[in-house]
PDB file with one MODEL, atoms N, CA, C and O in Angstrom:
MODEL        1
ATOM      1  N   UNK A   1      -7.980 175.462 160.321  1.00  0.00           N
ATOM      2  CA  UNK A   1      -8.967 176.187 161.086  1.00  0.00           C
ATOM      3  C   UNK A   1      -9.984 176.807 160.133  1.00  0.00           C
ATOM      4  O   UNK A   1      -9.722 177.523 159.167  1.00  0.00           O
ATOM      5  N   UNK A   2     -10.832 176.531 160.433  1.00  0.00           N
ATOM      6  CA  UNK A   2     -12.499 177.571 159.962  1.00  0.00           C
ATOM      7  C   UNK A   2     -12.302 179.159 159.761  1.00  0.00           C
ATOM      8  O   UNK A   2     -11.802 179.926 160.584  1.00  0.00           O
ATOM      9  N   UNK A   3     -12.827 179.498 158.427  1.00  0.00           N
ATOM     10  CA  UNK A   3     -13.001 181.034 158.600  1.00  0.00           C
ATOM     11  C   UNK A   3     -14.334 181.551 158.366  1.00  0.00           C
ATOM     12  O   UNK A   3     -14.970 180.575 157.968  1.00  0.00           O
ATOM     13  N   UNK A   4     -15.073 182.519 158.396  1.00  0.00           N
ATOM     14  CA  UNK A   4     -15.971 182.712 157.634  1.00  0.00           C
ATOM     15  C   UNK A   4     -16.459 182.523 156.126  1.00  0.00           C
ATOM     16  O   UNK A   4     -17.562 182.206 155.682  1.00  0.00           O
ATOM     17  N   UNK A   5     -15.215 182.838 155.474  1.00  0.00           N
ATOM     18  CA  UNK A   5     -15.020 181.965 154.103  1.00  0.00           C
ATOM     19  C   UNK A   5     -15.327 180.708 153.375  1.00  0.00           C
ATOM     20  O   UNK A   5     -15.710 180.612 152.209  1.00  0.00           O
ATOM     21  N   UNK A   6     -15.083 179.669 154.309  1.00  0.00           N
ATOM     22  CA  UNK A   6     -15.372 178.435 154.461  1.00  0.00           C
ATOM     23  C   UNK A   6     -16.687 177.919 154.931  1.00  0.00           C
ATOM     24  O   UNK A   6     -16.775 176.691 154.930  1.00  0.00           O
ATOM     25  N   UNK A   7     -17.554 178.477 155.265  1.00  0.00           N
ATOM     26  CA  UNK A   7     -18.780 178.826 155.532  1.00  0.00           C
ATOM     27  C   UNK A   7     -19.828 178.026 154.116  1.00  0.00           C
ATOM     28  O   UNK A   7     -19.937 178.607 153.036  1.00  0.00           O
ATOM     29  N   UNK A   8     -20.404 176.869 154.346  1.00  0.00           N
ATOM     30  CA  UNK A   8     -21.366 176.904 153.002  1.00  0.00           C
ATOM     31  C   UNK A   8     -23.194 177.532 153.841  1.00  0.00           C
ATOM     32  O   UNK A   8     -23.740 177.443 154.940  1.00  0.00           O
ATOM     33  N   UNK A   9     -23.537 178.184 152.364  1.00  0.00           N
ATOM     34  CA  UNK A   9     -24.634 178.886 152.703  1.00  0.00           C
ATOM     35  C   UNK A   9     -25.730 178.035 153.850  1.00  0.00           C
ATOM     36  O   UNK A   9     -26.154 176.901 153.626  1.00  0.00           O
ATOM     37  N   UNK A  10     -26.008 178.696 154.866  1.00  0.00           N
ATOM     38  CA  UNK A  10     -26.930 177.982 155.731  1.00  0.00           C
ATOM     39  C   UNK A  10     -26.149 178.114 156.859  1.00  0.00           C
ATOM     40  O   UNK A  10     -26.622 178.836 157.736  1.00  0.00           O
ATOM     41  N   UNK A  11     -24.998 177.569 157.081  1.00  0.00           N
ATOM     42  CA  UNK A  11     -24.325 176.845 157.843  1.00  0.00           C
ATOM     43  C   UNK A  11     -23.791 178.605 159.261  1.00  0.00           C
ATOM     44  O   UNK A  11     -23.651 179.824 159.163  1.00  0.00           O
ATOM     45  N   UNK A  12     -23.714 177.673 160.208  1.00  0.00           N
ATOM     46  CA  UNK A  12     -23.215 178.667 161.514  1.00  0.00           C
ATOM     47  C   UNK A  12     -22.183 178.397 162.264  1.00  0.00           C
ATOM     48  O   UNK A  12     -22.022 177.299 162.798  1.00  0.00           O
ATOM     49  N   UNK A  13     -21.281 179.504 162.390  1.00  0.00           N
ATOM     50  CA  UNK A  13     -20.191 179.282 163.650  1.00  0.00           C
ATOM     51  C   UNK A  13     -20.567 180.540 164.280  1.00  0.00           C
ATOM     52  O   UNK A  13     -21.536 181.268 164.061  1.00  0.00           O
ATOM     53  N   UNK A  14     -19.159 180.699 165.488  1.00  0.00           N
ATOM     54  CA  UNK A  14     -18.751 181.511 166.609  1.00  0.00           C
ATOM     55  C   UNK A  14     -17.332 182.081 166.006  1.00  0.00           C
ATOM     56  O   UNK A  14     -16.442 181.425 165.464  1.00  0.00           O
ATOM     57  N   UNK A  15     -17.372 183.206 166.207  1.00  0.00           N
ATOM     58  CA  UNK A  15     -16.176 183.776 165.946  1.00  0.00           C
ATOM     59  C   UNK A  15     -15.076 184.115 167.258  1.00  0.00           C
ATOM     60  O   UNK A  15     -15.350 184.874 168.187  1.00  0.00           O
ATOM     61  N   UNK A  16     -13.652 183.295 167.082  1.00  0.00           N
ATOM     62  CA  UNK A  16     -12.821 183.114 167.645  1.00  0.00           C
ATOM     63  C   UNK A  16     -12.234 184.383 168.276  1.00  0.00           C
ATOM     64  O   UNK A  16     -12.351 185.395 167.585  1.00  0.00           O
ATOM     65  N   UNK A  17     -11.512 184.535 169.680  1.00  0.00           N
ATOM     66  CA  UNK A  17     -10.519 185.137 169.946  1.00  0.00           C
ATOM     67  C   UNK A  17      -9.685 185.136 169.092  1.00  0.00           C
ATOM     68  O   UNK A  17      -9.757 186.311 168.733  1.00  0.00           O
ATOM     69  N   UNK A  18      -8.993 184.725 168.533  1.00  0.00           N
ATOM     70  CA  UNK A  18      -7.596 184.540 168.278  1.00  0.00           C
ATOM     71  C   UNK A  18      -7.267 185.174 166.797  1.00  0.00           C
ATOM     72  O   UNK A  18      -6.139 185.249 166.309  1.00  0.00           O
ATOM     73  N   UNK A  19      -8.375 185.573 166.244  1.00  0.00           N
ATOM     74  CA  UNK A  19      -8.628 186.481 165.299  1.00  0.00           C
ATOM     75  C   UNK A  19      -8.494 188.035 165.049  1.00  0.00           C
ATOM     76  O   UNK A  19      -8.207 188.720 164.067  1.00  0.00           O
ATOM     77  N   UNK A  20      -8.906 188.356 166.683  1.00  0.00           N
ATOM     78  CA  UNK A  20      -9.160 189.965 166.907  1.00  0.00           C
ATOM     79  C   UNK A  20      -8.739 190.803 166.038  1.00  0.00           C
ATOM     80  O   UNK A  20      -9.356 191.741 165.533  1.00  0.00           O
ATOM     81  N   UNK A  21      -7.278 190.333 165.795  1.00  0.00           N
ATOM     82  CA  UNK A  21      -6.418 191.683 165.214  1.00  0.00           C
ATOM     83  C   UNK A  21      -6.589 192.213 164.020  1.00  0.00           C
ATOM     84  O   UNK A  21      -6.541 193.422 163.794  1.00  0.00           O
ATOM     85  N   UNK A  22      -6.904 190.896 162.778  1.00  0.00           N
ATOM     86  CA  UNK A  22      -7.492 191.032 162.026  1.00  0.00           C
ATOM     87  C   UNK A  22      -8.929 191.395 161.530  1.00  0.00           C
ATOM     88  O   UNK A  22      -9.256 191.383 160.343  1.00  0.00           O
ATOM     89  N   UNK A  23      -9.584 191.652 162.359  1.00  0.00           N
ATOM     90  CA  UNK A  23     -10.788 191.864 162.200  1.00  0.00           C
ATOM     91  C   UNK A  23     -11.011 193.500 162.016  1.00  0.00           C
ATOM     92  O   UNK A  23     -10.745 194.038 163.091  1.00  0.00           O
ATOM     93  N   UNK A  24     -11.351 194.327 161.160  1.00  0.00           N
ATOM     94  CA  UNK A  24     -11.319 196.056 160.573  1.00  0.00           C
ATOM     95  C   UNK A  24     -12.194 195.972 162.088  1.00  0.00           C
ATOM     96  O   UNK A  24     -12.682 194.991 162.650  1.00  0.00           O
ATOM     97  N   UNK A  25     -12.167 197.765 162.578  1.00  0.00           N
ATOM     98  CA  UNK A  25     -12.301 198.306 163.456  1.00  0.00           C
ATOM     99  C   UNK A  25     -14.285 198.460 163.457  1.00  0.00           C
ATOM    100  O   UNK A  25     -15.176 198.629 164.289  1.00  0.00           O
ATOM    101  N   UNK A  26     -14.152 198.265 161.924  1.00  0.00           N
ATOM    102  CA  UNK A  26     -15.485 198.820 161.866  1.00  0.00           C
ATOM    103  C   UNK A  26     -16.805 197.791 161.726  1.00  0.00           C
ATOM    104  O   UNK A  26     -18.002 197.848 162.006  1.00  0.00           O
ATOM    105  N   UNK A  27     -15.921 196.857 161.155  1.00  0.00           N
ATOM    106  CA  UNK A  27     -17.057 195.283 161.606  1.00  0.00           C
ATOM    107  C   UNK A  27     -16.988 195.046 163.203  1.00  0.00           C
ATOM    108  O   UNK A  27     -17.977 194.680 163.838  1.00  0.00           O
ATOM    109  N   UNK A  28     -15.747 195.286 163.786  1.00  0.00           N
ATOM    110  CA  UNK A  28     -16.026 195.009 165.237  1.00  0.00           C
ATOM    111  C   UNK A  28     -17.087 196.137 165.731  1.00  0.00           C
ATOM    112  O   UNK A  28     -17.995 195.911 166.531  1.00  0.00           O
ATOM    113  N   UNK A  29     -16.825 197.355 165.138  1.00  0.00           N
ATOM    114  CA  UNK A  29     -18.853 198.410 165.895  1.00  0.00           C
ATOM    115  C   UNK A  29     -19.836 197.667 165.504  1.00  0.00           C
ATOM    116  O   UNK A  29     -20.806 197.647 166.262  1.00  0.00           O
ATOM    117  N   UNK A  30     -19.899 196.980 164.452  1.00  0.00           N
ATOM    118  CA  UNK A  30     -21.157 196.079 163.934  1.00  0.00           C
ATOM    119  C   UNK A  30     -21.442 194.804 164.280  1.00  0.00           C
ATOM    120  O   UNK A  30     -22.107 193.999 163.629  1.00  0.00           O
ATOM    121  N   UNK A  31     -20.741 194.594 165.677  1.00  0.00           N
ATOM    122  CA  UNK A  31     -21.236 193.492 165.990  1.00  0.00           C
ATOM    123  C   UNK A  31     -20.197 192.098 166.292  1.00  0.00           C
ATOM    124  O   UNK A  31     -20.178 191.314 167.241  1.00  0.00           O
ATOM    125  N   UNK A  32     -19.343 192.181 165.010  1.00  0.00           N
ATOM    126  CA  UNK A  32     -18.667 190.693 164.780  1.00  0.00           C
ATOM    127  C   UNK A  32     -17.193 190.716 165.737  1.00  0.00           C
ATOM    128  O   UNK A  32     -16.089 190.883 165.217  1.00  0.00           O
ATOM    129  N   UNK A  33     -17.406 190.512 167.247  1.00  0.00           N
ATOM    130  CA  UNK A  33     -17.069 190.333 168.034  1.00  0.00           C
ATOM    131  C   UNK A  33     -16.565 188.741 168.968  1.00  0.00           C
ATOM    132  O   UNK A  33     -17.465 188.072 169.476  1.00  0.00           O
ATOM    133  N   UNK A  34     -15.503 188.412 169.061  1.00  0.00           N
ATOM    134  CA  UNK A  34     -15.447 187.223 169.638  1.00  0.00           C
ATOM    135  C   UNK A  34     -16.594 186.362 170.428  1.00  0.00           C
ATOM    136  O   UNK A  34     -16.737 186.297 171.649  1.00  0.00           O
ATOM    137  N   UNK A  35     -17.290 185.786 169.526  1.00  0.00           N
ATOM    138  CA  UNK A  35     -17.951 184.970 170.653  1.00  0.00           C
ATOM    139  C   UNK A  35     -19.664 185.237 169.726  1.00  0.00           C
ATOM    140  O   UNK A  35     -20.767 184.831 170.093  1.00  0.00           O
ATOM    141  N   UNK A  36     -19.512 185.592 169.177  1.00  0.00           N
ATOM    142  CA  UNK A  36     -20.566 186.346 168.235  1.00  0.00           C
ATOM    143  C   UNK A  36     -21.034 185.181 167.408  1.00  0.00           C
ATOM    144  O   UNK A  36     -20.171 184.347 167.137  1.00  0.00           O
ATOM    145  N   UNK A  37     -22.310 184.971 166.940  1.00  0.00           N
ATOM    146  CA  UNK A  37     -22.593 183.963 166.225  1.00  0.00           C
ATOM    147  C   UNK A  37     -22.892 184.292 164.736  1.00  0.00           C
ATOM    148  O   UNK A  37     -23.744 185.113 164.397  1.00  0.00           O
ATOM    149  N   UNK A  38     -22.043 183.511 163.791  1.00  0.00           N
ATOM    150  CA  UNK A  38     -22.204 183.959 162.235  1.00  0.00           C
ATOM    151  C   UNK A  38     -23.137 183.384 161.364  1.00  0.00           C
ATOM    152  O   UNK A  38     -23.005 182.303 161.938  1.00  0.00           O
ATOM    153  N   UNK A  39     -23.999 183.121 160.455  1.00  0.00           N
ATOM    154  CA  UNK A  39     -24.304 182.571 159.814  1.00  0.00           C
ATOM    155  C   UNK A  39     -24.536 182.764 158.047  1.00  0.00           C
ATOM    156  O   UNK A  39     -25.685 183.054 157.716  1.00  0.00           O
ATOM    157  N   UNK A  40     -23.767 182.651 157.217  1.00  0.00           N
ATOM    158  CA  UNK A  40     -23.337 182.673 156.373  1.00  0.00           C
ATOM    159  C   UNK A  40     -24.643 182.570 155.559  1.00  0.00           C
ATOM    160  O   UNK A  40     -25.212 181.523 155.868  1.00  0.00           O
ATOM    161  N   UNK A  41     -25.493 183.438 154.410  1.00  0.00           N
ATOM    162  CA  UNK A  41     -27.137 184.092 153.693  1.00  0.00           C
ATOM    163  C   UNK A  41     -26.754 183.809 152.434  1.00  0.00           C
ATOM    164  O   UNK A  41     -27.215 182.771 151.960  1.00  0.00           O
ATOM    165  N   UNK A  42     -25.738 184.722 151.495  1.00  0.00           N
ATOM    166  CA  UNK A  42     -25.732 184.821 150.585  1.00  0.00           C
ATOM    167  C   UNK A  42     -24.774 184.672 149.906  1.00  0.00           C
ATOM    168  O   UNK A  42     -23.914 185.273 150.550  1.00  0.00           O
ATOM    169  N   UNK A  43     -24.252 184.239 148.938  1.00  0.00           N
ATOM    170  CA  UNK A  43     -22.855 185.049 148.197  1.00  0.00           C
ATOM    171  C   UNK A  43     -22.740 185.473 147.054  1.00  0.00           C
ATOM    172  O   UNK A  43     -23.186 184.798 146.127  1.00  0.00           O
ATOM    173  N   UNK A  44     -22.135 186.657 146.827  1.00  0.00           N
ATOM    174  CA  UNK A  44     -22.274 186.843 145.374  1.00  0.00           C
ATOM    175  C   UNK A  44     -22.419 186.518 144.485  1.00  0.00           C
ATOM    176  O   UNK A  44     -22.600 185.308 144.620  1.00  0.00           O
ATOM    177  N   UNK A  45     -22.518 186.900 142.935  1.00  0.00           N
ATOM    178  CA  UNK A  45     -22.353 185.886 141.922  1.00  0.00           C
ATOM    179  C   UNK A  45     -20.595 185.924 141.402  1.00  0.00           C
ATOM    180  O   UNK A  45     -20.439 185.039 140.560  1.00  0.00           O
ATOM    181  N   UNK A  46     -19.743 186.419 141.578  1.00  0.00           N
ATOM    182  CA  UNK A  46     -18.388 186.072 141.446  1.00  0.00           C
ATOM    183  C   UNK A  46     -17.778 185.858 142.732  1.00  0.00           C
ATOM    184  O   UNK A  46     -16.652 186.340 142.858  1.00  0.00           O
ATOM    185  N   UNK A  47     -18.364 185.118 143.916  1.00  0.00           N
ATOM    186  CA  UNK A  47     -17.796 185.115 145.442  1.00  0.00           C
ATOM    187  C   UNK A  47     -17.745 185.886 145.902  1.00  0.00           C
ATOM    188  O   UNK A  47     -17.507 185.590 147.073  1.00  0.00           O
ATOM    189  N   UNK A  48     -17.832 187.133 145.757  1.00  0.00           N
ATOM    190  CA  UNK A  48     -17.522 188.248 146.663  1.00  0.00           C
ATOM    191  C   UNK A  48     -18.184 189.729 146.089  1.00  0.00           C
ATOM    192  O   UNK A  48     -18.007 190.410 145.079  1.00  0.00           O
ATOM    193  N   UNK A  49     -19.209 189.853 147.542  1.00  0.00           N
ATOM    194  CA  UNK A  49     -18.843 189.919 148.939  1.00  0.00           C
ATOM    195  C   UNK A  49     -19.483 188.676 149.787  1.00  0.00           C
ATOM    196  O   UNK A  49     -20.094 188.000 148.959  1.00  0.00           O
ATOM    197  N   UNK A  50     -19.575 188.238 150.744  1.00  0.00           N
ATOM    198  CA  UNK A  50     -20.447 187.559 150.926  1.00  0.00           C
ATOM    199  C   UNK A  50     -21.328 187.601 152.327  1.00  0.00           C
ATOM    200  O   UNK A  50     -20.959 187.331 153.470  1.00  0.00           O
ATOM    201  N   UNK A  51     -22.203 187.894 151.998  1.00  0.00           N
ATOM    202  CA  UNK A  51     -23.155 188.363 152.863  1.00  0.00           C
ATOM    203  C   UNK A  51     -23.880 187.295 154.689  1.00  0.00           C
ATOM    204  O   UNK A  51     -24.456 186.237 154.439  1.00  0.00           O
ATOM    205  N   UNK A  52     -23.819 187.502 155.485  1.00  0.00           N
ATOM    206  CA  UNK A  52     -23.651 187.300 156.486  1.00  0.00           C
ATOM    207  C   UNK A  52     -24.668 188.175 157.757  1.00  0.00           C
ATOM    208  O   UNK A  52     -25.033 189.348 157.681  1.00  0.00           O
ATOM    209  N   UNK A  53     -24.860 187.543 158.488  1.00  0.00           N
ATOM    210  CA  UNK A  53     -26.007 187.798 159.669  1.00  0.00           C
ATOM    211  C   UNK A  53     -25.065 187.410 160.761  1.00  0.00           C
ATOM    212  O   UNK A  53     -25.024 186.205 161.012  1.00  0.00           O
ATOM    213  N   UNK A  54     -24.179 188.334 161.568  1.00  0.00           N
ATOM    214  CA  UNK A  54     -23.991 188.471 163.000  1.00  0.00           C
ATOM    215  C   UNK A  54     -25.032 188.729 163.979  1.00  0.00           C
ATOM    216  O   UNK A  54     -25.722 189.738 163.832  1.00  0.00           O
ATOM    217  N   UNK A  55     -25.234 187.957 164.951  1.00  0.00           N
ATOM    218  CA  UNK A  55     -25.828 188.620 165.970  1.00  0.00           C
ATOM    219  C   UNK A  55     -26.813 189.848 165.848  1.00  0.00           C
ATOM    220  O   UNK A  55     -27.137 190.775 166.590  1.00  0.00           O
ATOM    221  N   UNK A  56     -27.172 189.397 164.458  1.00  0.00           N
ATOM    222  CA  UNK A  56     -28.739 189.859 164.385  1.00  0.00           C
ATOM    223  C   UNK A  56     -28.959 191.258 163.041  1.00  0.00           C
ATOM    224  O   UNK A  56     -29.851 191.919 162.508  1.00  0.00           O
ATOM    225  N   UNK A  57     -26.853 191.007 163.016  1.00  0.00           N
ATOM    226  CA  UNK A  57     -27.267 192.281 161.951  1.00  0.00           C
ATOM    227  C   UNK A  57     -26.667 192.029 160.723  1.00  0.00           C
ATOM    228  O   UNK A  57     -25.436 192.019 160.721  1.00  0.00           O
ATOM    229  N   UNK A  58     -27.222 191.835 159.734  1.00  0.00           N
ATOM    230  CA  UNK A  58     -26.648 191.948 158.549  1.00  0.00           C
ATOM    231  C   UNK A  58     -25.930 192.787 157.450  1.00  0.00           C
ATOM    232  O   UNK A  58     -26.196 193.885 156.960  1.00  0.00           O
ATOM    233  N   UNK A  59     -24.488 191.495 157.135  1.00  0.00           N
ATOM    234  CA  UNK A  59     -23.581 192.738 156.804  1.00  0.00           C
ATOM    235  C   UNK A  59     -22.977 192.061 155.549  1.00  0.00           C
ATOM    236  O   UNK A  59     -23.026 190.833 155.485  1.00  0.00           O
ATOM    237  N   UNK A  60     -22.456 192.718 154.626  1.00  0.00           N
ATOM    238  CA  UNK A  60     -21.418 192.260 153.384  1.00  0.00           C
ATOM    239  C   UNK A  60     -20.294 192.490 153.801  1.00  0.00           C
ATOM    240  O   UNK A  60     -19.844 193.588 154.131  1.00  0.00           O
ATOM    241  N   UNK A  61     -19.592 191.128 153.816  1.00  0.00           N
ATOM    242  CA  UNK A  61     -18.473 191.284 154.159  1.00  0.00           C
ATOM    243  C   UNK A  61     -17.058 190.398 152.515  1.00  0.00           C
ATOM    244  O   UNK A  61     -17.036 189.314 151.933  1.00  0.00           O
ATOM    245  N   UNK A  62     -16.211 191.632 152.449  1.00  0.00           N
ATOM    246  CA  UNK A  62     -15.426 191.152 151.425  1.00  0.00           C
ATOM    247  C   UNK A  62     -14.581 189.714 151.745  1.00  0.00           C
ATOM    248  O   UNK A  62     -14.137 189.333 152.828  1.00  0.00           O
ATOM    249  N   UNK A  63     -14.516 189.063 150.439  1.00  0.00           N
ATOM    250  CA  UNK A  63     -14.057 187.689 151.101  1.00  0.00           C
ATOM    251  C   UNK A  63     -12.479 187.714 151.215  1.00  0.00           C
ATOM    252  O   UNK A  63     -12.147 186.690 151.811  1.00  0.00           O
ATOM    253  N   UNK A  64     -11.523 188.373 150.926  1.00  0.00           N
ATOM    254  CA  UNK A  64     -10.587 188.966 151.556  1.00  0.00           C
ATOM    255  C   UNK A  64     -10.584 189.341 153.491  1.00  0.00           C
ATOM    256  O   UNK A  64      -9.818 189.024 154.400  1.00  0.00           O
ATOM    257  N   UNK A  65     -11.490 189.914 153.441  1.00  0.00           N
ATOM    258  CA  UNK A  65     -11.605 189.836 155.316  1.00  0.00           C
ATOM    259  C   UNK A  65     -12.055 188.590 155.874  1.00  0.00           C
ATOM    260  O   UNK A  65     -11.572 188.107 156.898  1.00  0.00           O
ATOM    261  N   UNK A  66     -13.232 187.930 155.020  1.00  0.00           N
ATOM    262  CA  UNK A  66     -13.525 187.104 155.635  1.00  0.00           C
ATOM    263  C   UNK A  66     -12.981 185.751 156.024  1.00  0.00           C
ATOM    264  O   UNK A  66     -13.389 185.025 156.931  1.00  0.00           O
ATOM    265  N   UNK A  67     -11.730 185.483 154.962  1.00  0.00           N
ATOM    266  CA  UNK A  67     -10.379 184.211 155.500  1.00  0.00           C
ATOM    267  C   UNK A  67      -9.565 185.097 156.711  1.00  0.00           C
ATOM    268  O   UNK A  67      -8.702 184.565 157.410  1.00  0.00           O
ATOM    269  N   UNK A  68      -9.870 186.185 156.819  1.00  0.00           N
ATOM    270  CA  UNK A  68      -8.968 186.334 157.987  1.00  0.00           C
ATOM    271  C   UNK A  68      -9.757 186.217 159.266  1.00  0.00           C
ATOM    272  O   UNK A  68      -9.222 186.432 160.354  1.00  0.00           O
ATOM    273  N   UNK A  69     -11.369 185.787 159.113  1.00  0.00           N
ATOM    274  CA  UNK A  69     -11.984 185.703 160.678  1.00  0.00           C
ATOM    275  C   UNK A  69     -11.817 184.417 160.676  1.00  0.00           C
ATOM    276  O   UNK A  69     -11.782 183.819 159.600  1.00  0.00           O
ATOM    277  N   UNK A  70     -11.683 183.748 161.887  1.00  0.00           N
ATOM    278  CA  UNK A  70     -11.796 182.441 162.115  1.00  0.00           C
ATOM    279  C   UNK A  70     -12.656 181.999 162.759  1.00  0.00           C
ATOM    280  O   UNK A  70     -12.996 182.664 163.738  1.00  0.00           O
ATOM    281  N   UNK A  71     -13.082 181.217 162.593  1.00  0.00           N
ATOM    282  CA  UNK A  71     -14.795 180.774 163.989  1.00  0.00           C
ATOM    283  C   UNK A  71     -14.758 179.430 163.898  1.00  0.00           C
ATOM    284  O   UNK A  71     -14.252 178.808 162.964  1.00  0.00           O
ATOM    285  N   UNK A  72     -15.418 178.847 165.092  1.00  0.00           N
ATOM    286  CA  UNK A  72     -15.590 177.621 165.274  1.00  0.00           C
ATOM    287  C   UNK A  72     -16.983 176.752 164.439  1.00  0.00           C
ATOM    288  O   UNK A  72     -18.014 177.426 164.425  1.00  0.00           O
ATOM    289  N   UNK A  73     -17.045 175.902 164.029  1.00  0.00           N
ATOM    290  CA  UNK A  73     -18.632 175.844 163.056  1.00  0.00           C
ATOM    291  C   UNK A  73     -19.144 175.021 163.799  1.00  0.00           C
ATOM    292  O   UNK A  73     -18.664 173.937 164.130  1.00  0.00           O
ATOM    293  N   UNK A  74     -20.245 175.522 164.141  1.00  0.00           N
ATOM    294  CA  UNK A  74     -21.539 174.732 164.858  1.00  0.00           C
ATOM    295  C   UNK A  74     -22.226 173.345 164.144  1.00  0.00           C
ATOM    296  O   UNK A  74     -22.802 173.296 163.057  1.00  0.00           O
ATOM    297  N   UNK A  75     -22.039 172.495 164.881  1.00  0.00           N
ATOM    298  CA  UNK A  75     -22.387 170.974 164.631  1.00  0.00           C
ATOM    299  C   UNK A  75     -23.571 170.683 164.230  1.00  0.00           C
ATOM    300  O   UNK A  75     -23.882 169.510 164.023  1.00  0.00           O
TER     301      UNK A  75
ENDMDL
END
C-alpha cells in the first residue's frame, strides 16, 4: 500500500480511511483528513521533513509520520 512517503515529487494521492489512527491529532486540525488530496512539493536535503500541500495548505511533515499515512495515488 501507498504512503505519503512513497510519494515522488509532483505526484498526488487521497488519503485513506484506514489510516486515521495513526495520523497526530494535530495534522488532522490542518487539514489531512480522509479523503483529502496530497501532493507531495519538496523534500529535504537528508529526506526529512518532507513538505506537502493538503487541501490547500501547506505543511512539513516528518517522514516518520508520513509511512504511517496511507493514500491512494492518483493516475
Amino acid at each position: 500500500m501507498s504512503t505519503i512517503a512513497s510519494l515522488q515529487i509532483g505526484e498526488k494521492g487521497i488519503v485513506l480511511d484506514d489510516c486515521l489512527d495513526n495520523i497526530p491529532l494535530k495534522l488532522l486540525e490542518m487539514g489531512c483528513l480522509p479523503g483529502a488530496e496530497v501532493e507531495l512539493l519538496q523534500i529535504a536535503p537528508l529526506n526529512d521533513p518532507l513538505y506537502v500541500c493538503i487541501n490547500g495548505s501547506y505543511l512539513a511533515i516528518r517522514k516518520e509520520t508520513a509511512v504511517q499515512i496511507t493514500i491512494a495515488k492518483n493516475e
